[in-house]
MOPAC internal coordinates of N, CA, C and O (Angstrom, degrees):
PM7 1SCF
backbone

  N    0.0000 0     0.00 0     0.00 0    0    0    0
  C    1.4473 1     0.00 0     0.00 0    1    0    0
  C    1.5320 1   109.01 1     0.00 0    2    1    0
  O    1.2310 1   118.36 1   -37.39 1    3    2    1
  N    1.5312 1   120.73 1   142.61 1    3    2    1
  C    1.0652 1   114.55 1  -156.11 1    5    3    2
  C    1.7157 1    99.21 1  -110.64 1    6    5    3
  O    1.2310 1   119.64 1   -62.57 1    7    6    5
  N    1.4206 1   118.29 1   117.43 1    7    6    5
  C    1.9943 1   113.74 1   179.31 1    9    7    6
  C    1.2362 1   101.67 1   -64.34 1   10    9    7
  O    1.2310 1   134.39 1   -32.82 1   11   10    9
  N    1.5852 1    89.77 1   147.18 1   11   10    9
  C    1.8093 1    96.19 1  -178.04 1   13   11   10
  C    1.7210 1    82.64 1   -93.85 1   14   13   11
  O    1.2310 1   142.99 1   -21.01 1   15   14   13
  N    1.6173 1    72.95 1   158.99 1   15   14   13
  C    1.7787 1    91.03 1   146.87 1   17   15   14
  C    1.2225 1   154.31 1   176.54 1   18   17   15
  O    1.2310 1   126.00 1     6.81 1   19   18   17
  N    1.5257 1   106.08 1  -173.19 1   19   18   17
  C    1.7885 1    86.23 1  -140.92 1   21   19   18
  C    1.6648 1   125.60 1   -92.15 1   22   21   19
  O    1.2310 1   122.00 1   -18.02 1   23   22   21
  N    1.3410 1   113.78 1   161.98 1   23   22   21
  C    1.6280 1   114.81 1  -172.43 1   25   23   22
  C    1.7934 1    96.72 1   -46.20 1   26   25   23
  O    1.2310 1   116.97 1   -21.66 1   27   26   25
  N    1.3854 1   123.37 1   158.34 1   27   26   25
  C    1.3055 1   121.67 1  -169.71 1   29   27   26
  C    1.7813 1    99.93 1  -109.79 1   30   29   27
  O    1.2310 1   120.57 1   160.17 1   31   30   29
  N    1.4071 1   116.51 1   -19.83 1   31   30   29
  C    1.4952 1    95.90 1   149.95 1   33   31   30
  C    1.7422 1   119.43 1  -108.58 1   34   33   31
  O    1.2310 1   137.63 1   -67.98 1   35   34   33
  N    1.1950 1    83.44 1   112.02 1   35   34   33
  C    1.7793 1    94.78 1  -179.06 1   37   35   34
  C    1.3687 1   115.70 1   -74.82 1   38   37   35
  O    1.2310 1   111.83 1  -165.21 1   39   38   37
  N    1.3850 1   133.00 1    14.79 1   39   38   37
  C    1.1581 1   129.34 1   142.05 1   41   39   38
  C    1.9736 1   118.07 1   -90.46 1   42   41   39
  O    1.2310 1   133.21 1  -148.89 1   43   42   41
  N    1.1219 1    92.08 1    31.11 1   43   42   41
  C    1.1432 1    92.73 1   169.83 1   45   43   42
  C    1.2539 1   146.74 1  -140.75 1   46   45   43
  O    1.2310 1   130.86 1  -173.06 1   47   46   45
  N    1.7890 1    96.64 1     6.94 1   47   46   45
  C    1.7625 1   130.35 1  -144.36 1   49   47   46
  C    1.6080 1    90.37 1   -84.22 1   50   49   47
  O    1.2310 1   133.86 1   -62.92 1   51   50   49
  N    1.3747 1    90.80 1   117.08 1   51   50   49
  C    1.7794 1    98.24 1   165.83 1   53   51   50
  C    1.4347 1   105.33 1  -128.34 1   54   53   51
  O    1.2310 1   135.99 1    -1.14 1   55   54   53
  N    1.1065 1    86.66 1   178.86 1   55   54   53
  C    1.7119 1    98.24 1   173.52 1   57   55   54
  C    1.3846 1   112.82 1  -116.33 1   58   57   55
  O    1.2310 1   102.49 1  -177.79 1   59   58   57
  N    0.9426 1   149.67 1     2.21 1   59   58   57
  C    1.2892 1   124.57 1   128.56 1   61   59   58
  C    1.3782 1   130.80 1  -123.68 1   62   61   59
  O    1.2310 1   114.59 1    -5.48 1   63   62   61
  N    1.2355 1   127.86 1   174.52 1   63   62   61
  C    1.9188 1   124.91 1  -177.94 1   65   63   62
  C    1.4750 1   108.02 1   -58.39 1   66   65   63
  O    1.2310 1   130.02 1   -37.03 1   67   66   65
  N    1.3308 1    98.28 1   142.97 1   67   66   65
  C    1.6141 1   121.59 1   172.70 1   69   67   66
  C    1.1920 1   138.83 1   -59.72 1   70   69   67
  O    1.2310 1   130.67 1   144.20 1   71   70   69
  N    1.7297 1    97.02 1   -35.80 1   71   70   69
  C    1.6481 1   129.27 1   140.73 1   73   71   70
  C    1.3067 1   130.12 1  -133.18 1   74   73   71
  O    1.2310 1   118.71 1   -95.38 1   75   74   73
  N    1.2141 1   120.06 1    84.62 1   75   74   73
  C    1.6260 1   122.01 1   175.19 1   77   75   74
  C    1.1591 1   121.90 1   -50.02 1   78   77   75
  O    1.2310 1   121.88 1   174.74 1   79   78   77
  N    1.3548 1   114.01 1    -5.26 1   79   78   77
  C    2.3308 1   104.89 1   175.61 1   81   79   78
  C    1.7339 1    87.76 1   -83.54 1   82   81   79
  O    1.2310 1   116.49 1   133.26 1   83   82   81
  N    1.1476 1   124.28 1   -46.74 1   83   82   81
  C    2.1758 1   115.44 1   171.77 1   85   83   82
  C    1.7042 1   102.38 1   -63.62 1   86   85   83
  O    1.2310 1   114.57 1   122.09 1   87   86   85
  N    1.6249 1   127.90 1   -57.91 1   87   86   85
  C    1.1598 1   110.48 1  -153.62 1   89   87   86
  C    1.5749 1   103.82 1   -85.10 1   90   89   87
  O    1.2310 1   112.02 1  -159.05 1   91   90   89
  N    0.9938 1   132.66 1    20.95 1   91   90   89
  C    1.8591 1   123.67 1   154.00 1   93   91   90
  C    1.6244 1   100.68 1   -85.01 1   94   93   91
  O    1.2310 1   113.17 1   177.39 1   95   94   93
  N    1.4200 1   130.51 1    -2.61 1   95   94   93
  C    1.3155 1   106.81 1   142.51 1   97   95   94
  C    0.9907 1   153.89 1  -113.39 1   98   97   95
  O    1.2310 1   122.63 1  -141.32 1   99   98   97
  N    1.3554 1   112.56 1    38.68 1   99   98   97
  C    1.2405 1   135.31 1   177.88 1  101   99   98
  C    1.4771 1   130.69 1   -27.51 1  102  101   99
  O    1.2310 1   126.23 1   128.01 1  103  102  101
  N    1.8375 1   105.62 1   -51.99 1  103  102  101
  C    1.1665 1   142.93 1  -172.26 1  105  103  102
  C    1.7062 1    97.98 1   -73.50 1  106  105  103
  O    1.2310 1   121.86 1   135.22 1  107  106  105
  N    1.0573 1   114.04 1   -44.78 1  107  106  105
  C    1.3857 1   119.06 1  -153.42 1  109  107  106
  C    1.7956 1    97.45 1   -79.62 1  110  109  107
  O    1.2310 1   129.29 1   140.74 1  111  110  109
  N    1.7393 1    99.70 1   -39.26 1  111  110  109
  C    1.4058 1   112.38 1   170.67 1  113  111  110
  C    1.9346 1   129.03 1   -42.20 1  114  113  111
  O    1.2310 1   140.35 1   142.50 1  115  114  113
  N    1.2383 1    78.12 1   -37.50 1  115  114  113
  C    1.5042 1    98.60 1  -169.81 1  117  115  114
  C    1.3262 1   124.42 1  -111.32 1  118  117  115
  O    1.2310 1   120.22 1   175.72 1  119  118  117
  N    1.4305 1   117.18 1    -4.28 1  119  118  117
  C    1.3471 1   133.46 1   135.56 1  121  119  118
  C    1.6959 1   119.97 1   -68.05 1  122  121  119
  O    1.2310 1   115.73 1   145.09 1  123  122  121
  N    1.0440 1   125.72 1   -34.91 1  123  122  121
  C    1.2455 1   126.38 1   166.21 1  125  123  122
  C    1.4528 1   103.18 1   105.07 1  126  125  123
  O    1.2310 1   120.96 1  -149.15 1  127  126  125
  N    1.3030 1   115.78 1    30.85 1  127  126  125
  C    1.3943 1   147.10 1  -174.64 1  129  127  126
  C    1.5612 1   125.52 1   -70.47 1  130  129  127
  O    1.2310 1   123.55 1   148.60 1  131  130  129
  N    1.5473 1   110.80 1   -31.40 1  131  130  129
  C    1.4315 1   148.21 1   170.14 1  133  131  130
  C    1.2777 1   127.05 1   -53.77 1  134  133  131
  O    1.2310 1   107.26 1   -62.74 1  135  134  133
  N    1.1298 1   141.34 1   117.26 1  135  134  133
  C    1.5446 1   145.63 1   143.57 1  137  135  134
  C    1.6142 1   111.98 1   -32.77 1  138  137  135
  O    1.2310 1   114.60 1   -48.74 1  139  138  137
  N    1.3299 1   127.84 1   131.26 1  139  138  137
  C    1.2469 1   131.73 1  -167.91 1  141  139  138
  C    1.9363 1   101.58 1   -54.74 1  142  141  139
  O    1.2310 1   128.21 1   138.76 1  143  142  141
  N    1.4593 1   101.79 1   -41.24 1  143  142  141
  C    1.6218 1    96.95 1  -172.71 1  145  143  142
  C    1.9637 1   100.50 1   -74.46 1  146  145  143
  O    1.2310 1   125.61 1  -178.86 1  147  146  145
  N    0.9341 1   106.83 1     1.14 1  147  146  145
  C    1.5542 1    99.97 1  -168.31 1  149  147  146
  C    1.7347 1    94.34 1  -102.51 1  150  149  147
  O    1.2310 1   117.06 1   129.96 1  151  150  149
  N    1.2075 1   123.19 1   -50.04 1  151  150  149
  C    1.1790 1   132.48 1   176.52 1  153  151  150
  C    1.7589 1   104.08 1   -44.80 1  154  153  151
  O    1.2310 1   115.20 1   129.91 1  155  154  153
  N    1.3999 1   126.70 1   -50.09 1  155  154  153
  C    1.0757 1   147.33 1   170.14 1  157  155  154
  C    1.4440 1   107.64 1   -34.57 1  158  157  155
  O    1.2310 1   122.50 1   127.22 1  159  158  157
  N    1.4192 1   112.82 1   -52.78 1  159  158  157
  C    1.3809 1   120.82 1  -146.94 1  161  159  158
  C    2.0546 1    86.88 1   -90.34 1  162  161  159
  O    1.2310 1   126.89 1   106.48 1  163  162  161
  N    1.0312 1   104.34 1   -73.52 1  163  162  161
  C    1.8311 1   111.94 1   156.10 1  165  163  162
  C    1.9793 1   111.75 1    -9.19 1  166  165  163
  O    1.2310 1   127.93 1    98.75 1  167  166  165
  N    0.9099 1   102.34 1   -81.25 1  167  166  165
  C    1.4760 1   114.03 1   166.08 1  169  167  166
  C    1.5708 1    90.16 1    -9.13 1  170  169  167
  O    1.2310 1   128.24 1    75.00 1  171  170  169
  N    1.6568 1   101.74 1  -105.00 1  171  170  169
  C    1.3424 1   136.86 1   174.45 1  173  171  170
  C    1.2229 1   112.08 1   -29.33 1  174  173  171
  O    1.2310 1   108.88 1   132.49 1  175  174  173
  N    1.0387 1   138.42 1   -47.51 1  175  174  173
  C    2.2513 1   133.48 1   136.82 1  177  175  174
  C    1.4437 1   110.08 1   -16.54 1  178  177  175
  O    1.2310 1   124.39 1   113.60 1  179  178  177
  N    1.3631 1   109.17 1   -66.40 1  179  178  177
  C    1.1466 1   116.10 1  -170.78 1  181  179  178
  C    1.4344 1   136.77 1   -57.20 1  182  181  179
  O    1.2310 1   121.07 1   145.98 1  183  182  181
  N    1.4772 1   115.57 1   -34.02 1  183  182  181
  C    1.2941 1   146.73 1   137.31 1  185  183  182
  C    1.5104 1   112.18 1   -11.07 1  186  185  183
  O    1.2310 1   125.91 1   120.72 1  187  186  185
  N    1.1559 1   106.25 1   -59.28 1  187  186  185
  C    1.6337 1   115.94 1  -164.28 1  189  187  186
  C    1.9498 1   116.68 1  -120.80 1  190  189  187
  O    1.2310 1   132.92 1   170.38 1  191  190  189
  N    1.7301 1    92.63 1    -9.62 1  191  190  189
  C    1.7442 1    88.00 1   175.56 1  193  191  190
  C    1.6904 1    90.21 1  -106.38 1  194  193  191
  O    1.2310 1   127.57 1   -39.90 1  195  194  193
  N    1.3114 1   103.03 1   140.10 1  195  194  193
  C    1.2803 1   125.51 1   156.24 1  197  195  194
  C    1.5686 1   121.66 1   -76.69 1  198  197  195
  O    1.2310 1   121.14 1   130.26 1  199  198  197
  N    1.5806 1   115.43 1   -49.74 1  199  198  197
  C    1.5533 1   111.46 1   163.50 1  201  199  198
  C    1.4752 1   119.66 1   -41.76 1  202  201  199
  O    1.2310 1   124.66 1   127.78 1  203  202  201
  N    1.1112 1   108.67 1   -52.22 1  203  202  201
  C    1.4354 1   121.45 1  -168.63 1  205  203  202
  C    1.7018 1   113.61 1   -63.34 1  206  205  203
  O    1.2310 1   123.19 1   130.18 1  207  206  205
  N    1.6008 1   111.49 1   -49.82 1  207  206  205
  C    1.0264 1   102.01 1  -178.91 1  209  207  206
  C    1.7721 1   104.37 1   -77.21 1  210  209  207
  O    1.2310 1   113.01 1   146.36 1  211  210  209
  N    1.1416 1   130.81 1   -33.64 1  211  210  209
  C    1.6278 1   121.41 1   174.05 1  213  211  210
  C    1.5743 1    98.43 1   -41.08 1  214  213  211
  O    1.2310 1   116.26 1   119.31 1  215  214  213
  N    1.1667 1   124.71 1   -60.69 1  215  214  213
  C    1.4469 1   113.20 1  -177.89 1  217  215  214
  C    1.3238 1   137.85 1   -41.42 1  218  217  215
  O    1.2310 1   124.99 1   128.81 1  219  218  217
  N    1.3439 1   108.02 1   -51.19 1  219  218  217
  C    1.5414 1   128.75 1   168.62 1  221  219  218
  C    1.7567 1   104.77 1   -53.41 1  222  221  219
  O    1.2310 1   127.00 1   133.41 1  223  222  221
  N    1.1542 1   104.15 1   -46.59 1  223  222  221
  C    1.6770 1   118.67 1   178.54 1  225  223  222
  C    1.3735 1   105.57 1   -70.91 1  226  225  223
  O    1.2310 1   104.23 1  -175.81 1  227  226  225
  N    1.1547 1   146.69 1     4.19 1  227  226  225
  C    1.2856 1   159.69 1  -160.79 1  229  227  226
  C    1.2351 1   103.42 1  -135.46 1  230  229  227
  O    1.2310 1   105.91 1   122.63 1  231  230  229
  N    1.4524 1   143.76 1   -57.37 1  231  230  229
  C    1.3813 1   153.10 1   169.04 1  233  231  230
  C    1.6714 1    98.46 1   -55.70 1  234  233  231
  O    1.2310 1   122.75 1   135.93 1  235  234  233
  N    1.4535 1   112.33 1   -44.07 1  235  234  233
  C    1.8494 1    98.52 1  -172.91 1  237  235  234
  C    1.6147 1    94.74 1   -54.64 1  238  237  235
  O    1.2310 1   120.37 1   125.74 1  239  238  237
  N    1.8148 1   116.91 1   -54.26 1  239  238  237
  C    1.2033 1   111.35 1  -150.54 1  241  239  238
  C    1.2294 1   138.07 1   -70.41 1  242  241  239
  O    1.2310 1   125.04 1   168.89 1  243  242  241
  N    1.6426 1   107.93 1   -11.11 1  243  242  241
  C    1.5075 1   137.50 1   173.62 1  245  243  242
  C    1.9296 1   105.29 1   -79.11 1  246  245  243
  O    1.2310 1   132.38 1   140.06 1  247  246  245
  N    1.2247 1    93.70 1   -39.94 1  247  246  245
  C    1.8317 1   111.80 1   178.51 1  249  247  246
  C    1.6225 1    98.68 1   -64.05 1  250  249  247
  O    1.2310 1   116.49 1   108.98 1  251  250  249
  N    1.5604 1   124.27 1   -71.02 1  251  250  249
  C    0.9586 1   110.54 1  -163.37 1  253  251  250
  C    2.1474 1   120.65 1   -74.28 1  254  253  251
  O    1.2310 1   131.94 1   169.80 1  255  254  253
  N    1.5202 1    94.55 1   -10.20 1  255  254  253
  C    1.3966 1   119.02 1  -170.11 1  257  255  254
  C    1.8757 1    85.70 1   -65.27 1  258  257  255
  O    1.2310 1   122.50 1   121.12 1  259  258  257
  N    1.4408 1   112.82 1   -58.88 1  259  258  257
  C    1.5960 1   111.18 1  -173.46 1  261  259  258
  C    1.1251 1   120.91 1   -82.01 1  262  261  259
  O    1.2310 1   118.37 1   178.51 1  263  262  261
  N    1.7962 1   120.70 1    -1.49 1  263  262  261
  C    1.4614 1   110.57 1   162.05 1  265  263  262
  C    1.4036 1   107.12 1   -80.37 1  266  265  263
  O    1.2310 1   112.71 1   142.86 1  267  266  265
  N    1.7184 1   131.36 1   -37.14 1  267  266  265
  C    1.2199 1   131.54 1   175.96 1  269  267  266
  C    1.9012 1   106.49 1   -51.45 1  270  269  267
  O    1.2310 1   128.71 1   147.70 1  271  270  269
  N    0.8319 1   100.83 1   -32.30 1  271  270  269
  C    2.1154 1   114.75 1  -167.93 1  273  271  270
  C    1.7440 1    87.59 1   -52.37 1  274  273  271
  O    1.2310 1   131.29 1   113.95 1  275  274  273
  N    1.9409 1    95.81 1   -66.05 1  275  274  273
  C    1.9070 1    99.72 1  -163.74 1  277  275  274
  C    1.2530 1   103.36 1   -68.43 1  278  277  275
  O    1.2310 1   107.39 1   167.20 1  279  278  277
  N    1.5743 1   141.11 1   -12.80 1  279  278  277
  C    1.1492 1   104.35 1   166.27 1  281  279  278
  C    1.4117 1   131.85 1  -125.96 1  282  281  279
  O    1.2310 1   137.56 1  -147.61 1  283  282  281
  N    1.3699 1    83.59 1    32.39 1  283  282  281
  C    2.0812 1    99.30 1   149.10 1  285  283  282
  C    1.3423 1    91.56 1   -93.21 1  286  285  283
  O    1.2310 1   115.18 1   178.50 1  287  286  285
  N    1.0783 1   126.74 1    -1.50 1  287  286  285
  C    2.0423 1   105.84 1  -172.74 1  289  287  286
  C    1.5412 1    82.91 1   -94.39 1  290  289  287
  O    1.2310 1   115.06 1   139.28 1  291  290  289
  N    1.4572 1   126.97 1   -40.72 1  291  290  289
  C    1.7587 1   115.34 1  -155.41 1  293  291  290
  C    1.7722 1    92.08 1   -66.87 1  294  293  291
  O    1.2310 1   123.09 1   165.01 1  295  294  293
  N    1.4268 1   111.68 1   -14.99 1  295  294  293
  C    1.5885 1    93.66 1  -159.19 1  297  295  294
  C    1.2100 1   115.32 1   -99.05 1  298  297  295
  O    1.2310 1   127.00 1   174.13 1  299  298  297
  N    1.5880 1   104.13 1    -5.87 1  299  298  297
  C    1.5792 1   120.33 1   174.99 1  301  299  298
  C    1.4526 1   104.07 1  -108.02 1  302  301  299
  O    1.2310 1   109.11 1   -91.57 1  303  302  301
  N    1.4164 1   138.00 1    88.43 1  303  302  301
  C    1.4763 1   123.69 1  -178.30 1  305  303  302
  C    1.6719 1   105.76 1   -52.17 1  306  305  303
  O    1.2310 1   120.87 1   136.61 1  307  306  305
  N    0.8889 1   115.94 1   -43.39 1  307  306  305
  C    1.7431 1   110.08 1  -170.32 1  309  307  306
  C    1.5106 1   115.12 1   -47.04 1  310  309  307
  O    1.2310 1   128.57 1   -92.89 1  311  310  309
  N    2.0867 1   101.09 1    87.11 1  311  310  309
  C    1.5303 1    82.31 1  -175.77 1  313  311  310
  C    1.6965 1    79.08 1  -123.39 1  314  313  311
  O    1.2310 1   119.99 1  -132.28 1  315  314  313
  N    0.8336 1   117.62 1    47.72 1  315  314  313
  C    1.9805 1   137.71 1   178.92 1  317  315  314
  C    1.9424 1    82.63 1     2.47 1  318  317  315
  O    1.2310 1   125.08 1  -106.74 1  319  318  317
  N    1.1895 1   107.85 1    73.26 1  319  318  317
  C    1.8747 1   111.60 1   153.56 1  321  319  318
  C    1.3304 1   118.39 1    97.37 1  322  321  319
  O    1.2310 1   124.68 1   161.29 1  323  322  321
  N    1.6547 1   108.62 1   -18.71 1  323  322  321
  C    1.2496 1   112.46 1  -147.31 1  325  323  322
  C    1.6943 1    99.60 1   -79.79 1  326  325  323
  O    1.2310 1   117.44 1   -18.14 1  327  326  325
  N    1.1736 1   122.48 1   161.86 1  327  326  325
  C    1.5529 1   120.78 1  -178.80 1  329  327  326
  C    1.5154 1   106.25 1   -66.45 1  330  329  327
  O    1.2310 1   124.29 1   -28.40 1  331  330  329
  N    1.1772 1   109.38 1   151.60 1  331  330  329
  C    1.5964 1    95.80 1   163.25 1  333  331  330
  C    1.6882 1   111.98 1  -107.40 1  334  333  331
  O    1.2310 1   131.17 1   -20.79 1  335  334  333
  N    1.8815 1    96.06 1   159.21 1  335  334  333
  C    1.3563 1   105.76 1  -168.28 1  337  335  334
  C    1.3512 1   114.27 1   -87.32 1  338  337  335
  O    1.2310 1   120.37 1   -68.56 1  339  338  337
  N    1.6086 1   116.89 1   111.44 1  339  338  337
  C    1.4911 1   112.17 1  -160.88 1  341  339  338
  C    2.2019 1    93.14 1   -92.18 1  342  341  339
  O    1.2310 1   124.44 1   -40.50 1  343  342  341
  N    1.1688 1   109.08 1   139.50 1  343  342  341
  C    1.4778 1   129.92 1   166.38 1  345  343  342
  C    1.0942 1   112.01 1  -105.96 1  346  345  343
  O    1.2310 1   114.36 1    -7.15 1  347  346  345
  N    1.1752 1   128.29 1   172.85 1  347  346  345
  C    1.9636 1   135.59 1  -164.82 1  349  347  346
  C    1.3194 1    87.62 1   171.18 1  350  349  347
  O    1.2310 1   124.92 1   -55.76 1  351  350  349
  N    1.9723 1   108.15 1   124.24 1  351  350  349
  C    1.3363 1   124.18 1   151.07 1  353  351  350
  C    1.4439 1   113.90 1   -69.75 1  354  353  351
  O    1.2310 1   129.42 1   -49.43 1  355  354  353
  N    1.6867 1    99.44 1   130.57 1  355  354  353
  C    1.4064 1    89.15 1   158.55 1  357  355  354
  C    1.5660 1   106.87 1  -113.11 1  358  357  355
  O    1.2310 1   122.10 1     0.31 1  359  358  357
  N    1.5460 1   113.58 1  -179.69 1  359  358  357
  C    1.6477 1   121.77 1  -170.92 1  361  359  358
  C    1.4108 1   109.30 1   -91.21 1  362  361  359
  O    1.2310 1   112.78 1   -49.72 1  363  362  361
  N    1.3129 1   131.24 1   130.28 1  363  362  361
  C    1.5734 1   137.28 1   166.73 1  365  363  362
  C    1.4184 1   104.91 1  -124.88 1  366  365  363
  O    1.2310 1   117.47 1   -31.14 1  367  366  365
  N    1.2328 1   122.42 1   148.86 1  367  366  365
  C    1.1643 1   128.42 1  -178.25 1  369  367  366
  C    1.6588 1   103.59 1  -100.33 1  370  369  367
  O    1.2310 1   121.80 1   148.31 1  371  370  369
  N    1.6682 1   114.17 1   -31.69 1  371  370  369
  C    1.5418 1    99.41 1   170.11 1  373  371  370
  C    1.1275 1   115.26 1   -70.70 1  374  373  371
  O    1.2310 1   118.71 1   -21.14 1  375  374  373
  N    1.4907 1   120.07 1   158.86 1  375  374  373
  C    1.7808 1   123.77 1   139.69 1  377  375  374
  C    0.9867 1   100.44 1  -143.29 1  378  377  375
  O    1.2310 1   125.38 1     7.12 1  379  378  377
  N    1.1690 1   107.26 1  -172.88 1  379  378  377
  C    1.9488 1   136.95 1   174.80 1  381  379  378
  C    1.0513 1   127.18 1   -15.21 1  382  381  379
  O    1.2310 1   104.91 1  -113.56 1  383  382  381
  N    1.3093 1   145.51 1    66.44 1  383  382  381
  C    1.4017 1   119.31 1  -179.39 1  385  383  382
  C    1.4770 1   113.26 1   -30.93 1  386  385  383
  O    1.2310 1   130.30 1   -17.44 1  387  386  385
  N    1.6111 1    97.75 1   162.56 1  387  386  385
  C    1.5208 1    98.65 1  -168.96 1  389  387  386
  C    1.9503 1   100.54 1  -119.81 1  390  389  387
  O    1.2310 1   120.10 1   180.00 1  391  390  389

């Protein structure tokens, strides 16, 4: 089961984006999908939407949840045939506020 979790300023937790013409690209953001000036502008979304960044924070945790998965699989060979699940970092320049 996967923990949710939560926007990191909690005076700010909404349920939906602040601006939805930036946050429908969220996905595209975090795929690495973006034009450097668009990525830019995203960033700077992020700053101030709380939806948006829970998401991104939600995409790390499913991302890093299935890189931990493949390599309990590399350390257990017994995967009797099954394919293995290949992961790949990609580069973001945001993270977490701290």
């Amino acid at each position: 089961m996967i923990e949710r979790i939560e926007p990191t300023n909690r005076l700010e937790r909404s349920t939906a984006c602040s601006d939805p013409r930036i946050g429908v690209r969220v996905y595209d953001y975090y795929n690495g999908a973006l034009e450097p000036e668009d990525v830019r502008a995203f960033e700077q979304h992020l700053i101030q939407c709380s939806h948006c960044e829970k998401v991104v924070l939600e995409l790390d945790h499913i991302y890093f949840s299935l890189e931990d998965a493949e390599n309990e699989r590399s350390q257990n060979p017994d995967n009797s045939g099954q394919d293995r699940l290949r992961v790949e970092q990609i580069q973001r320049v945001w993270r977490k506020r701290s």
